[in-house]
MARGU-512213 format. One line per field, with one value per residue (C-alpha): residue in one letter; x, y, z. Coordinates in pm, 1 decimal. Example, Ala and Ser with C-alpha at 12.3 -4.5 7.8 and 13.67 -1.06 7.14 Angstrom:
! MARGU-512213
rest: A,S
X: 1230.0,1367.0
Y: -450.0,-106.0
Z: 780.0,714.0
//
This chain:
! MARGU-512213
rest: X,X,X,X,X,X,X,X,X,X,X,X,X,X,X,X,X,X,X,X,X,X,X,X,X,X,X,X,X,X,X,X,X,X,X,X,X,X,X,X,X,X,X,X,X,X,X,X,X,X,X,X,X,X,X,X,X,X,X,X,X,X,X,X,X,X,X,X,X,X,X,X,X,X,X,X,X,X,X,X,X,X,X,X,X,X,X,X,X,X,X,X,X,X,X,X,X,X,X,X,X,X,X,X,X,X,X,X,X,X,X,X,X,X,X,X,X,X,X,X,X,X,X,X,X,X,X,X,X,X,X,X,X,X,X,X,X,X,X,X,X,X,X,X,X,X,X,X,X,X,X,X,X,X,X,X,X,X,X,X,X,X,X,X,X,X,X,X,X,X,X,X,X,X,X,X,X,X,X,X,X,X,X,X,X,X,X,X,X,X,X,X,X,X,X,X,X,X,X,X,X,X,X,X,X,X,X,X,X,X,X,X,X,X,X,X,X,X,X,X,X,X,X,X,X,X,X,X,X,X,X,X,X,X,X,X,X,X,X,X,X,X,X,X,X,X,X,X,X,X,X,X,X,X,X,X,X,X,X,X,X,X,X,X,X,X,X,X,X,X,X,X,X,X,X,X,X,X,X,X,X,X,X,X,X,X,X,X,X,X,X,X,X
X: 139.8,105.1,244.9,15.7,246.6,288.3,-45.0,-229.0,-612.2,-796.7,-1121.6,-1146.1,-868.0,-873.8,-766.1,-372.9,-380.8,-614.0,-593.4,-283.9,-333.7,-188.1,-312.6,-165.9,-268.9,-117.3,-149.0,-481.7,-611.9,-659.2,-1008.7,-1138.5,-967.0,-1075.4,-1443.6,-1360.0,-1155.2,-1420.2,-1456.3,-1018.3,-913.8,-717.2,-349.4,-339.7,-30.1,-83.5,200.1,186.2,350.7,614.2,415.0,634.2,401.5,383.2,626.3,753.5,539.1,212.7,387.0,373.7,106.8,-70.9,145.1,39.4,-365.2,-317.9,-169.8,-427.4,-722.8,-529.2,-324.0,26.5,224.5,423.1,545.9,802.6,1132.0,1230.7,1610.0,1697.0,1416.9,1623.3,1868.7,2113.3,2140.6,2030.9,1724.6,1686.2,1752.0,1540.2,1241.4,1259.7,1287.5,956.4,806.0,944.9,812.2,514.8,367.5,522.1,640.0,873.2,870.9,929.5,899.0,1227.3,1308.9,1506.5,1270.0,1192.9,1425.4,1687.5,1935.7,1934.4,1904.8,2094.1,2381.4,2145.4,2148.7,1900.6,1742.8,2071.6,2208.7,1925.9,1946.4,2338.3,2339.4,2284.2,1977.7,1743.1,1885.8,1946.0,1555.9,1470.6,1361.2,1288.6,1126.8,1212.3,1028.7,1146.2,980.8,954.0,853.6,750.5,674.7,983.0,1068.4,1081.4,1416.6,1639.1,1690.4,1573.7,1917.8,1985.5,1653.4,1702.1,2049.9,1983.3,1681.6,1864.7,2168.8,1885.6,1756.2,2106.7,2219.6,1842.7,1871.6,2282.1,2172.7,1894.2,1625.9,1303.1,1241.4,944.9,877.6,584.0,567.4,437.4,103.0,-45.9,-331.2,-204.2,-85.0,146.6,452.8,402.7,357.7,696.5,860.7,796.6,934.9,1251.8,1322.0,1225.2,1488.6,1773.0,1684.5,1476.4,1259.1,1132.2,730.4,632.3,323.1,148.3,45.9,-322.1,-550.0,-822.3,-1147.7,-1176.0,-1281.3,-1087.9,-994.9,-819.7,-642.6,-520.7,-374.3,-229.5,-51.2,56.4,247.6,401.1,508.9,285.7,191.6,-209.2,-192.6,-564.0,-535.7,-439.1,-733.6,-970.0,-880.7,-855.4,-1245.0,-1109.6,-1224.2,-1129.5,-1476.4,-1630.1,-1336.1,-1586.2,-1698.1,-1537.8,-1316.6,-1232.6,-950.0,-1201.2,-1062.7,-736.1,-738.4,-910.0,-641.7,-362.5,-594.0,-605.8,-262.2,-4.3,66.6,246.0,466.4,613.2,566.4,612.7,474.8,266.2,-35.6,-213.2,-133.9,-384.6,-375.9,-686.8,-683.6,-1014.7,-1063.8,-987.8,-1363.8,-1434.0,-1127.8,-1194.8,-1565.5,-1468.0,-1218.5,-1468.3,-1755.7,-1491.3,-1384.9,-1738.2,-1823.2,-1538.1,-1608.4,-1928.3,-1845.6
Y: -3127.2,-2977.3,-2662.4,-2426.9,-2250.8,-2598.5,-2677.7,-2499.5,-2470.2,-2472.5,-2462.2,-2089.2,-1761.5,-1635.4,-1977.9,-1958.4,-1621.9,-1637.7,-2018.1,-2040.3,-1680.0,-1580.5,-1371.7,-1173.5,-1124.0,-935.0,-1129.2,-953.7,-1105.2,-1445.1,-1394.7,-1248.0,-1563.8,-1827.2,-1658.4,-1678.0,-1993.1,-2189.7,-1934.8,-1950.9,-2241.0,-2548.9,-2463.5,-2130.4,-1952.1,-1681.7,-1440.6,-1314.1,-948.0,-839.0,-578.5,-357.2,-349.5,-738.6,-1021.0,-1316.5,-1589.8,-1340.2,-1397.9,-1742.4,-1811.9,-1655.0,-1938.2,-2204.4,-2056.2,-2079.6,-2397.0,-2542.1,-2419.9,-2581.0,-2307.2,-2255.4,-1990.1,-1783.5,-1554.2,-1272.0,-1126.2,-802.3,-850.4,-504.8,-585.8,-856.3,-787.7,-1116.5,-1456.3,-1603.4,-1405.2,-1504.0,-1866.0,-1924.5,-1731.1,-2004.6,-2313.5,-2161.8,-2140.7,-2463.1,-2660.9,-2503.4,-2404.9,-2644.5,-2400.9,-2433.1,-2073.2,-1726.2,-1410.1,-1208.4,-852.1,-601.6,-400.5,-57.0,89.4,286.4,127.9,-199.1,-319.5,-598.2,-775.1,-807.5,-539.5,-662.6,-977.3,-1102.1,-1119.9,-1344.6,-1525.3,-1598.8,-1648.8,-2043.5,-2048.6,-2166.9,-2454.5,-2535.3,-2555.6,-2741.7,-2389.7,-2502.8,-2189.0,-1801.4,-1471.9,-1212.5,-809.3,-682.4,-300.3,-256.1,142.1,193.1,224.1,564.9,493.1,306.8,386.2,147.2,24.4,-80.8,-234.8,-477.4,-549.4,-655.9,-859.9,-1003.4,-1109.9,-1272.1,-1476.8,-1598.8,-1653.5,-1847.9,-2062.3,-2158.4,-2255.0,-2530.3,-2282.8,-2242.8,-1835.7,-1655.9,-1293.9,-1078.4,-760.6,-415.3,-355.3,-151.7,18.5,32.1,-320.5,-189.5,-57.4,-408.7,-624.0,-401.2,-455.7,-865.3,-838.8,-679.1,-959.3,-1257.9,-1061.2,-1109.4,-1452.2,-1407.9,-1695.8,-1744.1,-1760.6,-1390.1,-1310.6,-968.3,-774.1,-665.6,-439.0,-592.1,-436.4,-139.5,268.5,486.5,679.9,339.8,281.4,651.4,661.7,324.6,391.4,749.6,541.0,279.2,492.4,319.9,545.2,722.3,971.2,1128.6,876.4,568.2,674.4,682.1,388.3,155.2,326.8,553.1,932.4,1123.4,1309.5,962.3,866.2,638.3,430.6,91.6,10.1,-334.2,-472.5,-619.4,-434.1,-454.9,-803.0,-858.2,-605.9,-893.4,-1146.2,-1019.2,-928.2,-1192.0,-1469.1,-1759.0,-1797.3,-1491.7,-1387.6,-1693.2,-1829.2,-1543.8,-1586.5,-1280.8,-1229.3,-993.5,-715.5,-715.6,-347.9,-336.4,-656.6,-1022.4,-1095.7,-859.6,-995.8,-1354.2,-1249.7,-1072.5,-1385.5,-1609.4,-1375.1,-1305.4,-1676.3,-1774.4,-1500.2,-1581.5,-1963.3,-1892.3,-1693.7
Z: -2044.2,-2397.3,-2466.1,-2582.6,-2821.3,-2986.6,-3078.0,-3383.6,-3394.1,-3760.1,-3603.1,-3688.4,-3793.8,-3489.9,-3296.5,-3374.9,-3171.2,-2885.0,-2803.4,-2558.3,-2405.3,-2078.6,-1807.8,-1570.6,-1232.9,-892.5,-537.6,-467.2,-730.9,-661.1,-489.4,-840.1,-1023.1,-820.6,-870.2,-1249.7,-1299.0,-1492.4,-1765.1,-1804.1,-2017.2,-1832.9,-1822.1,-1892.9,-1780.9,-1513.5,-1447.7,-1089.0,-1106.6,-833.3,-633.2,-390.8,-112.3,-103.1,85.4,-44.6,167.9,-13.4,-405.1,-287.8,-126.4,-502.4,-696.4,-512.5,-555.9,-908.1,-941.9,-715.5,-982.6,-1263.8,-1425.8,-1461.5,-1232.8,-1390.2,-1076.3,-1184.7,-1021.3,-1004.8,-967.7,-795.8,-551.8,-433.1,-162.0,-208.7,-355.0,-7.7,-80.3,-418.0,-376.3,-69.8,-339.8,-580.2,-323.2,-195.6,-550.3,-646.4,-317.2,-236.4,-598.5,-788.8,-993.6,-1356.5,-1530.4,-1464.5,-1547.1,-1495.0,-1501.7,-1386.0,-1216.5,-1156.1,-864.2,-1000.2,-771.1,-673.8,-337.4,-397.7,-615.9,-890.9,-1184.5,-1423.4,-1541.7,-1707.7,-1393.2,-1259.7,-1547.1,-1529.1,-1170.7,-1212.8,-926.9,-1194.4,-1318.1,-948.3,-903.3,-1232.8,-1386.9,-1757.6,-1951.8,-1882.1,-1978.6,-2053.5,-2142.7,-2478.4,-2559.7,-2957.8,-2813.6,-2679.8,-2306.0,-2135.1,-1940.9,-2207.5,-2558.3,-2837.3,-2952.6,-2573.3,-2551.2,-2840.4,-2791.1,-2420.1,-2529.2,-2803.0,-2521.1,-2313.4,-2592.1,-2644.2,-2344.8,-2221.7,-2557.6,-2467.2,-2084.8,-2248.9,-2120.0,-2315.9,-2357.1,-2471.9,-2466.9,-2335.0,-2450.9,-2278.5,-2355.5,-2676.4,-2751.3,-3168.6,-3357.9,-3613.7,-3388.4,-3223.5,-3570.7,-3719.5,-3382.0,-3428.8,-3771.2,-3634.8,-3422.3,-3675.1,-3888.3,-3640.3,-3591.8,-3223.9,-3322.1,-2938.1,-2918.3,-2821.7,-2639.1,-2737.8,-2418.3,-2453.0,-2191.1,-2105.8,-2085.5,-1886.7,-1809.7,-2049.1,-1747.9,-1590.1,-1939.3,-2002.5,-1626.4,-1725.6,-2056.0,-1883.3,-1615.9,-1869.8,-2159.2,-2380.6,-2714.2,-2684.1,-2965.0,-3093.8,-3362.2,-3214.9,-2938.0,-3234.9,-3359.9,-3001.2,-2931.9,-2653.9,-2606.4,-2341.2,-2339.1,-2215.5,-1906.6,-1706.5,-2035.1,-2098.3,-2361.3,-2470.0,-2744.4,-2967.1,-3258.4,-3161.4,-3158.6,-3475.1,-3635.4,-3484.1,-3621.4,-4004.1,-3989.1,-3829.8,-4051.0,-3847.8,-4146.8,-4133.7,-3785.9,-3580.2,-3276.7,-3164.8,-2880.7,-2654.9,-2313.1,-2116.8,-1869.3,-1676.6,-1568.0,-1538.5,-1318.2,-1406.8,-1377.9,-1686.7,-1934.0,-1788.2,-1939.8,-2232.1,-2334.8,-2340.8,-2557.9,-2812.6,-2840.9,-2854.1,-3107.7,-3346.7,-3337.1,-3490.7,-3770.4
//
């Protein structure tokens, strides 16, 4: 299978950054995505978030769904969720036998505590359990805003330690970052790490379209930056809370303003907030749209 990060469209500007997107869904959502596969391109990677409130044989079960319509899974782990290595390694013989399954998504999770022996995604990532099940490619989080529990030095030195550590173990690593509603703290953030030599492919998290109520609650919860300006400037007003708001010029902002030379392997990964069935739709018009221009 091709990797998507290693194949460059000229058809049009926008093709670099929007061909090869990822998508990320929660186990409930495989109802809406089977309803939308057709309009998803072949292969697409679909992350499959660690929800609380779901079991193990459910984060499964939503795997295997999406490698049955054709995509990748991309299921994450929440190390402090995890409450030993028996628990841990019995997770990935599951994803590996019954999904098929050769990425993940790792992080550390939102508990204070952890439940577990695992601390963070280093942990995880050290623990040798991958390479056990023939993981070859990692994710890890990014945050070009900042994160509202750890300070920015931590942030970067810890993602920094990942990369290392991923690229010594013969892992492939790319990095998905927190979503944004404003591209410049994300396009300075990207230089920052193509400075200290991070040269892994980094995926730039996106909402997709949705009520500016839904985004607002959204950003509130993940300490993601919604000044009066960067409102403006995303289309969101919080006179109008039940009107939808989509990343169109967001994404053309990314568009006129990454250059693969100087950025790197860079490709969109979306957060369908409002429903997959609306960024599965709005993918596909903005694709089309920009192909003809």
């Amino acid at each position: 299978m091709v990797d998507a990060f290693a194949v460059r469209s000229v058809m049009s500007p926008h093709a670099a950054l929007i061909d090869g997107y990822s998508f990320e869904i929660t186990g409930k959502d495989t109802a809406g995505l089977q309803d939308v596969s057709k309009l998803l391109a072949p292969a697409t990677s679909v992350s499959i978030a660690f929800i609380p409130n779901e079991n193990h044989d459910a984060r499964v079960a939503a795997a295997a769904m999406v490698k049955q319509l054709g995509f990748h899974p991309v299921p994450h782990i929440s190390a402090r969720r995890l409450g030993s290595a028996a628990e841990l390694d019995r997770l990935l013989a599951l994803f590996v036998s019954v999904a098929k399954v050769d990425r993940l998504f790792i992080v550390a999770g939102d508990p204070d505590v952890p439940v577990g022996p695992y601390e963070d995604a280093l942990s995880i990532i050290r623990s040798g359990l991958l390479s056990k099940y023939g993981i070859r490619k990692v994710g890890i989080a990014g945050y070009p805003e900042g994160h509202p529990k750890i300070s920015d030095g931590v942030l970067f030195d810890v993602l920094q330690e990942k990369h290392a550590v991923l690229t010594t173990a013969g892992l492939e690593c790319d990095i998905t970052t927190q979503f944004s509603f404003d591209a410049e703290p994300v396009i300075e953030w990207i230089e920052r790490l193509r400075k200290a030599g991070i040269n892994a492919p980094i995926r730039i998290g996106v909402p997709g379209p949705a009520s500016v109520k839904t985004l607002l609650r959204f950003a509130s919860n993940c300490g993601v930056g919604a000044s009066t300006k960067v409102m403006a400037k995303y289309g969101l007003s919080i006179r109008k809370l039940l009107n939808t708001a989509g990343p169109d010029a967001l994404v053309a902002e990314f568009i006129r303003k990454l250059d693969p030379s100087k950025h790197g392997p860079v490709r969109l990964h979306f957060y369908p907030f409002g429903g997959v069935g609306k960024t599965a739709e709005w993918i596909r018009d903005f694709q089309s749209n920009q192909i003809l221009k």
